[in-house]
C-alpha positions as CSV (number, residue, x, y, z in Angstrom):
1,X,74.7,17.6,21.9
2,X,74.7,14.0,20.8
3,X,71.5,13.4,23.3
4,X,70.2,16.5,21.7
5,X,69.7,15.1,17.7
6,X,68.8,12.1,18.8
7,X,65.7,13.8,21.1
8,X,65.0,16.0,17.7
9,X,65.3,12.7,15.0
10,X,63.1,10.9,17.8
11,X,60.3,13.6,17.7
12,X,60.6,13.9,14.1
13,X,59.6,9.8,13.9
14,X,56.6,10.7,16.4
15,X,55.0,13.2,14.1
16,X,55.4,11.5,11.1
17,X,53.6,9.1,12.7
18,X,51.2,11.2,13.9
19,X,50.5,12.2,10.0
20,X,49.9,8.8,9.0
21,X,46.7,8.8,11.0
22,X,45.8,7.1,14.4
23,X,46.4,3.4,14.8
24,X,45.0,1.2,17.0
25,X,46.8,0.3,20.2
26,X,49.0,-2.7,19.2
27,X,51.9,-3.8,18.8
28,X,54.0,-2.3,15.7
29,X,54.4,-4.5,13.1
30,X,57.9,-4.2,11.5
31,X,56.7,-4.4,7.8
32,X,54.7,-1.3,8.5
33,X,58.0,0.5,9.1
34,X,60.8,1.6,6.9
35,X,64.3,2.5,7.2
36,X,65.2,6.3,5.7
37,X,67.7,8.7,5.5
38,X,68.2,10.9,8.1
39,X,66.4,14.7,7.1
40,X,68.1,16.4,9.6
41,X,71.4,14.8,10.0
42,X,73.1,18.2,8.3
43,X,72.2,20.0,11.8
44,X,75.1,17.9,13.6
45,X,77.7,15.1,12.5
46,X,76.5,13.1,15.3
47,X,73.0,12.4,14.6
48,X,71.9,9.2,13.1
49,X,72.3,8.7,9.4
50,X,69.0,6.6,9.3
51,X,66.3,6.9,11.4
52,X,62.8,4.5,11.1
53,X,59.3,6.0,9.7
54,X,56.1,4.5,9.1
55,X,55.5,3.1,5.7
56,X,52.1,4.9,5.2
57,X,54.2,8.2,5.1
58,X,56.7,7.6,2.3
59,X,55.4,8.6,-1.2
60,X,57.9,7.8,-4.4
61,X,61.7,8.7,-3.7
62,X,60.7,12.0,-1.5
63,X,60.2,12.4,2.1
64,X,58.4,15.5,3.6
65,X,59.7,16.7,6.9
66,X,57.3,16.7,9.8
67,X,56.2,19.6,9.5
68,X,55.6,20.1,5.7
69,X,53.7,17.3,6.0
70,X,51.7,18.6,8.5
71,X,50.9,21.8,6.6
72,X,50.3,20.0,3.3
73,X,47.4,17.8,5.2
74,X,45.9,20.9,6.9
75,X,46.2,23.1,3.3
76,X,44.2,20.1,1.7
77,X,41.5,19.6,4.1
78,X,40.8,23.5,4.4
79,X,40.5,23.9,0.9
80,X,38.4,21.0,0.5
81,X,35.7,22.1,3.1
82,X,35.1,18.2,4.0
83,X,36.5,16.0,6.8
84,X,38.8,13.5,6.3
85,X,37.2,10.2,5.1
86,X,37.0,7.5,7.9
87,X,40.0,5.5,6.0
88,X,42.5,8.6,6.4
89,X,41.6,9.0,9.6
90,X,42.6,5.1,10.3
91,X,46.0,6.0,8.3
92,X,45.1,3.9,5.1
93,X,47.4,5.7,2.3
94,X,45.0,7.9,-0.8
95,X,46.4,5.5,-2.7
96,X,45.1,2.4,-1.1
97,X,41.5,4.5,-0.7
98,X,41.3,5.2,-4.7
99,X,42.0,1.4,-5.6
100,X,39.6,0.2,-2.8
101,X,37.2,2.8,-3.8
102,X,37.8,1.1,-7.7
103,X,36.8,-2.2,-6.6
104,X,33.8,-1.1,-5.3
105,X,30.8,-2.7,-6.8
106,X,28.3,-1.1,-9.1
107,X,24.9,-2.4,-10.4
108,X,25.4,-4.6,-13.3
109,X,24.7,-3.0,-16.7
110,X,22.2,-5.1,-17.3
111,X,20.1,-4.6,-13.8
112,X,20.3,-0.9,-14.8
113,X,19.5,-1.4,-18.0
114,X,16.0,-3.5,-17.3
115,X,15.1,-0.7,-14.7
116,X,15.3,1.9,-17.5
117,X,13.0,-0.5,-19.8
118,X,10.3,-1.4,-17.2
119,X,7.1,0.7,-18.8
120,X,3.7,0.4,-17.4
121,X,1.2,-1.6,-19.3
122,X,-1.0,-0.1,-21.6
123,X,-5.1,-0.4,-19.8
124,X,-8.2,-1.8,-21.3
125,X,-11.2,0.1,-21.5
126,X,-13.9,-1.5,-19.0
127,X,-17.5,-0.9,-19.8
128,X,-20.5,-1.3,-16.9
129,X,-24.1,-2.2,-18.0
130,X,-26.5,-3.4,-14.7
131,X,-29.4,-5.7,-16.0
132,X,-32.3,-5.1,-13.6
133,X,-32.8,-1.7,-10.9
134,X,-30.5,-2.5,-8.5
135,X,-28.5,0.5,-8.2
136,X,-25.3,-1.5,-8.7
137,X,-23.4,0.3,-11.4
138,X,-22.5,3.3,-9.5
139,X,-20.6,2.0,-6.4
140,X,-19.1,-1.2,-8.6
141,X,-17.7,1.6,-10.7
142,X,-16.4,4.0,-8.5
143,X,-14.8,0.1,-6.5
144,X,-13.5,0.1,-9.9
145,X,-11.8,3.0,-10.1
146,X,-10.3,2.8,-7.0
147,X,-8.2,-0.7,-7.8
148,X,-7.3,0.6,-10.7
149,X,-8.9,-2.1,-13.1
150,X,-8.1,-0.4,-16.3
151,X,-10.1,3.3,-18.0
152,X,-13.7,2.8,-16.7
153,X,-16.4,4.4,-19.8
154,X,-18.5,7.0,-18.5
155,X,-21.7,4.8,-17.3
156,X,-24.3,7.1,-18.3
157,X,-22.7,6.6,-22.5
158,X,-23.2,2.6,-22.0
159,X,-26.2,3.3,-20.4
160,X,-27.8,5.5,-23.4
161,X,-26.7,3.0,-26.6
162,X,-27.9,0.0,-24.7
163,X,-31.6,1.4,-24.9
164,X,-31.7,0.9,-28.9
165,X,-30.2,-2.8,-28.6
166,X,-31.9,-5.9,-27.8
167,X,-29.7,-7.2,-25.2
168,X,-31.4,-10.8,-24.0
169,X,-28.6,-13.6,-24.8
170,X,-25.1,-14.2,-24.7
171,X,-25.3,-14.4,-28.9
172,X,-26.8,-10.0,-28.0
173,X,-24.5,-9.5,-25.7
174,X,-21.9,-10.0,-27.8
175,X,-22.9,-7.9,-30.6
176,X,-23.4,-5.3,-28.0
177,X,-19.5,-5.8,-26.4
178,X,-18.6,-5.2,-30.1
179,X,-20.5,-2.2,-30.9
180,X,-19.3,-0.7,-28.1
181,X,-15.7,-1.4,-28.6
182,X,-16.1,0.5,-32.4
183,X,-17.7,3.3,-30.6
184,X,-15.9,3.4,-27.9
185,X,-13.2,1.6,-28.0
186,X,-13.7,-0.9,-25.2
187,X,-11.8,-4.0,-24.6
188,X,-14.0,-5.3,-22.1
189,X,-18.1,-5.4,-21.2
190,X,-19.0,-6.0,-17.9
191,X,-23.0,-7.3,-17.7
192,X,-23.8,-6.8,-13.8
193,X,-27.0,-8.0,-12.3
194,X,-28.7,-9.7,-8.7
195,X,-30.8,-12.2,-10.3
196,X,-32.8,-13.2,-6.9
197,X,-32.5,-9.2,-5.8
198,X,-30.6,-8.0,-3.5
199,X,-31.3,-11.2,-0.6
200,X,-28.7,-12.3,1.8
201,X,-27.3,-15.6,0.6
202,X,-27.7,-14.7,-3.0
203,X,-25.4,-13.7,-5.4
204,X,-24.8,-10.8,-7.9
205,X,-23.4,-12.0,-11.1
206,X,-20.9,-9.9,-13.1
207,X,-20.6,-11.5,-16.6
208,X,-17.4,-10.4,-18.5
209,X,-17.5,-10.1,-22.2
210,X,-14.2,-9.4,-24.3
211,X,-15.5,-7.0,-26.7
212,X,-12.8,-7.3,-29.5
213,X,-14.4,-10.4,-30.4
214,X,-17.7,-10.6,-28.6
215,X,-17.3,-13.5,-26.8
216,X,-17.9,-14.6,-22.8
217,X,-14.7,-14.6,-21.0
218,X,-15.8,-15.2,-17.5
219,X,-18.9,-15.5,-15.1
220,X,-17.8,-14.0,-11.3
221,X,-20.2,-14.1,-8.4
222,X,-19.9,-12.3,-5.3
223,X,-22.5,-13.8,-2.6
224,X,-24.7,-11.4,-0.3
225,X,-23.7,-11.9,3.2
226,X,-26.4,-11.8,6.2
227,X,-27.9,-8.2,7.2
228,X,-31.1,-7.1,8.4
229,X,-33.8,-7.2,5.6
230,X,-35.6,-3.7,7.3
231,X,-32.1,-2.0,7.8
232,X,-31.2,0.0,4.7
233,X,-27.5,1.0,6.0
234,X,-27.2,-2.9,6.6
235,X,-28.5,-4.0,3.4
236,X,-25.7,-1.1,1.7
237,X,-23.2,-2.3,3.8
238,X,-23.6,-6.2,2.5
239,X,-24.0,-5.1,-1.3
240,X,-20.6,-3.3,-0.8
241,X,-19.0,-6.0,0.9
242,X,-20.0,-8.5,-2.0
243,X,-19.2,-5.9,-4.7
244,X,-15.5,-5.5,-3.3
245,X,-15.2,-9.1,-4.0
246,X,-16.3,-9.0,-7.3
247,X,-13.9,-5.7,-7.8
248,X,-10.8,-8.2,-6.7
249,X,-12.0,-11.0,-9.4
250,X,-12.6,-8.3,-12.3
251,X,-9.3,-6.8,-12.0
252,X,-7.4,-10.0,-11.5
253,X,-8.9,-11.1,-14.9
254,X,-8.7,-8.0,-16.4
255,X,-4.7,-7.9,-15.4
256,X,-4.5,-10.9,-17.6
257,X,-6.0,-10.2,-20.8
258,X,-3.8,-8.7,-23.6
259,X,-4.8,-5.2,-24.8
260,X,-6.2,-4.8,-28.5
261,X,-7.0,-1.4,-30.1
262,X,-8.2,-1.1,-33.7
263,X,-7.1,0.9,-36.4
264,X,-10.2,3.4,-37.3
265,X,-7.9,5.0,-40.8
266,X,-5.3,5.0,-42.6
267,X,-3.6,7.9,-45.1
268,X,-0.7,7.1,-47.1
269,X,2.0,6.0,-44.3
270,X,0.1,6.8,-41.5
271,X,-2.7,4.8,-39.3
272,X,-5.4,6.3,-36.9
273,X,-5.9,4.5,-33.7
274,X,-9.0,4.9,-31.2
275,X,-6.5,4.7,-28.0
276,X,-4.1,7.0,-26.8
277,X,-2.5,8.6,-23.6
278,X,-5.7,7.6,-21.3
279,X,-5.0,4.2,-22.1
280,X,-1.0,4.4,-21.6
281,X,0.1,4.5,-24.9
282,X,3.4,6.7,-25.1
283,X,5.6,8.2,-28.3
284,X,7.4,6.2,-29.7
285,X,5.7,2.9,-28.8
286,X,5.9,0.2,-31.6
287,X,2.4,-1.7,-31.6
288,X,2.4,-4.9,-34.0
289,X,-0.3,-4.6,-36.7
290,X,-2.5,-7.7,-37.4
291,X,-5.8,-8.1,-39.8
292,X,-8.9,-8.4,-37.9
293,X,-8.9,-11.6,-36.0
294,X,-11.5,-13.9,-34.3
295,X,-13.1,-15.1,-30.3
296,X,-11.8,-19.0,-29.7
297,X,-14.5,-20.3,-27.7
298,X,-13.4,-20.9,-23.9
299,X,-9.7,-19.1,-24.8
300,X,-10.5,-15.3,-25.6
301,X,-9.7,-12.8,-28.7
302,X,-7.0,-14.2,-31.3
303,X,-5.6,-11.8,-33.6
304,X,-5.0,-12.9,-37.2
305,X,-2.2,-12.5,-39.5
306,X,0.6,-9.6,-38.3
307,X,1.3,-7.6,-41.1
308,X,3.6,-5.2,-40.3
309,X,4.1,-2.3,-37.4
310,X,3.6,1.0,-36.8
311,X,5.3,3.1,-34.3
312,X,2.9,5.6,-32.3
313,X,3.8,9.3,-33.1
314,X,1.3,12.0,-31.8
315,X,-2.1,11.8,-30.2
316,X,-5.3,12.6,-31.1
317,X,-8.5,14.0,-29.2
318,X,-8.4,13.5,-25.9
319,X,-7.9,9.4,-26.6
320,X,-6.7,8.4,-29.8
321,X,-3.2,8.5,-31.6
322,X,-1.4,8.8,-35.0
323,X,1.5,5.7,-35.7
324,X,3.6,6.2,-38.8
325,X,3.5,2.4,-40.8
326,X,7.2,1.1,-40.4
327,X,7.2,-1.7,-42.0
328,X,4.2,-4.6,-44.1
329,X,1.9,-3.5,-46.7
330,X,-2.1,-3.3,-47.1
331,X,-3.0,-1.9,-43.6
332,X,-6.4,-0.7,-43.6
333,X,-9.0,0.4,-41.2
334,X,-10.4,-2.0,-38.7
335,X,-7.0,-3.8,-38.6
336,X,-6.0,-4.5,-34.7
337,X,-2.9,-3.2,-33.2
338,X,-1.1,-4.6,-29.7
339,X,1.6,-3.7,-27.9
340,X,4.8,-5.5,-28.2
């Protein structure tokens, strides 16, 4: 009989064990064991009043028989629908796995909080104009496009208010970059031409005007490479290699300048602007509010004094908006607005 509990206590140890997950084959440590009373020393007076049980098993003051504990872990995992996780299945106690699964590291606030502020940049307006009959213009444009220098102007538009304006020196071009930014809101005039023609070695010559202030930002070339003067599909194949460099240098420069729009009214608290969602402007936006401003030779557009803000709240047409004044007095038409 005696041989009997102590085969039953024995078998009770190996499936608590068993419940506490599989170990690896080594040898026991003795911390991971602990000494408990008996739970079935009531079935005879000579079984053991103690028997040993791994650590991982005992929760609080109660011990579960073998087989309640058995049941229990079964009922769980059933009505769970999941597997167990890799860390009960190694026998590390729920317990451990909640405070390990507390000191697991999260993004900092701040890292999440930058993510959520990162906004793309509001575009400038590019306008084309070709100075001689070239045919340059339409693939430069749609090169444009394609790298997504900023909102290209319809060419044909430029192309139509150029032939009332006397366009012959950098003083005229500069008027014109102006005129076209009030009446079309550009930001930048491009002035493309091949001044030998279109001869290998040469060079075609994109002058970049900022058309806030109507000053020269930046002469780019692009040189012709070799092709066969009686080949047509050779001579196409050179102007497009030298117009993707140019495309590379425009929209490196363009990446750099700072946008400008201007303010074309203004009622009571609320200012007109000839931008909008083709540019990137979104709700809500605060845009800085300055009056008028000036080209610094060699630098680019300045803006004058700020004067207050506004804070975009509805769009107009298919690109302007409507920005309610926030805070500064005397805003007026023709005032320039940037982004913040």
């Amino acid at each position: 009989m005696l041989r009997l509990h102590k085969v039953i206590a024995f078998s009770t140890c190996l499936l608590l064990a068993a419940c506490a997950g599989n170990r690896p084959a080594t040898t026991p440590n003795p911390n991971d064991y602990v000494e408990i009373d008996n739970p079935y020393q009531t079935m005879s007076k000579d079984a053991p009043a103690t028997i040993w049980v791994p650590r991982s098993s005992v929760e609080g003051a109660f011990v579960p028989r073998a087989g309640e504990v058995m049941k229990a872990g079964t009922e769980k995992i059933m009505q769970s629908g999941k597997q167990p996780s890799p860390q009960a299945q190694q026998g590390v106690p729920e317990r451990q796995q909640t405070a390990s699964a507390a000191r697991a590291p999260s993004p900092p606030a701040s890292r999440v909080a930058a993510a959520e502020e990162v906004v793309p940049p509001v575009k400038s307006r590019i306008a084309l104009l070709e100075f001689g009959q070239n045919g340059l213009v339409p693939p430069l444009y749609e090169d444009l496009r394609h790298a997504a220098a900023g909102v290209l102007l319809d060419p044909a538009q430029v192309a139509f208010l150029a032939q009332y304006a006397t366009i012959a020196n950098q003083a005229e071009k500069g008027a014109f970059a102006k005129r076209l930014q009030q009446d079309y809101g550009a930001n930048v005039v491009m002035y493309v031409t091949a001044p030998e023609g279109i001869v290998a070695g040469k060079t075609i010559t994109c002058e970049v005007y900022d058309a806030m202030g109507g000053g020269l930002l930046r002469k780019l070339d692009a040189a012709i490479p070799p092709f066969a003067a009686t080949d047509q599909t050779a001579r196409d194949a050179a102007v497009a290699k030298a117009l993707a460099g140019l495309t590379e240098k425009v929209r490196d420069l363009v990446a750099l300048l700072p946008w400008y729009g201007r303010i074309t009214a203004v009622e009571g608290n609320r200012a007109y602007i000839a931008a909008g969602r083709e540019v990137g402007l979104r709700v809500g936006q605060v845009l800085k509010v300055y009056h008028d401003g000036k080209f610094v030779e060699g630098l680019g557009f300045a803006p004058g004094e700020q004067i207050g803000t506004l804070v975009v709240g509805g769009f107009v047409g298919p690109n302007g908006s409507f920005g309610v004044i926030k805070d500064g007095q005397g805003v007026r038409a023709a005032d320039v607005v940037s982004v913040e």
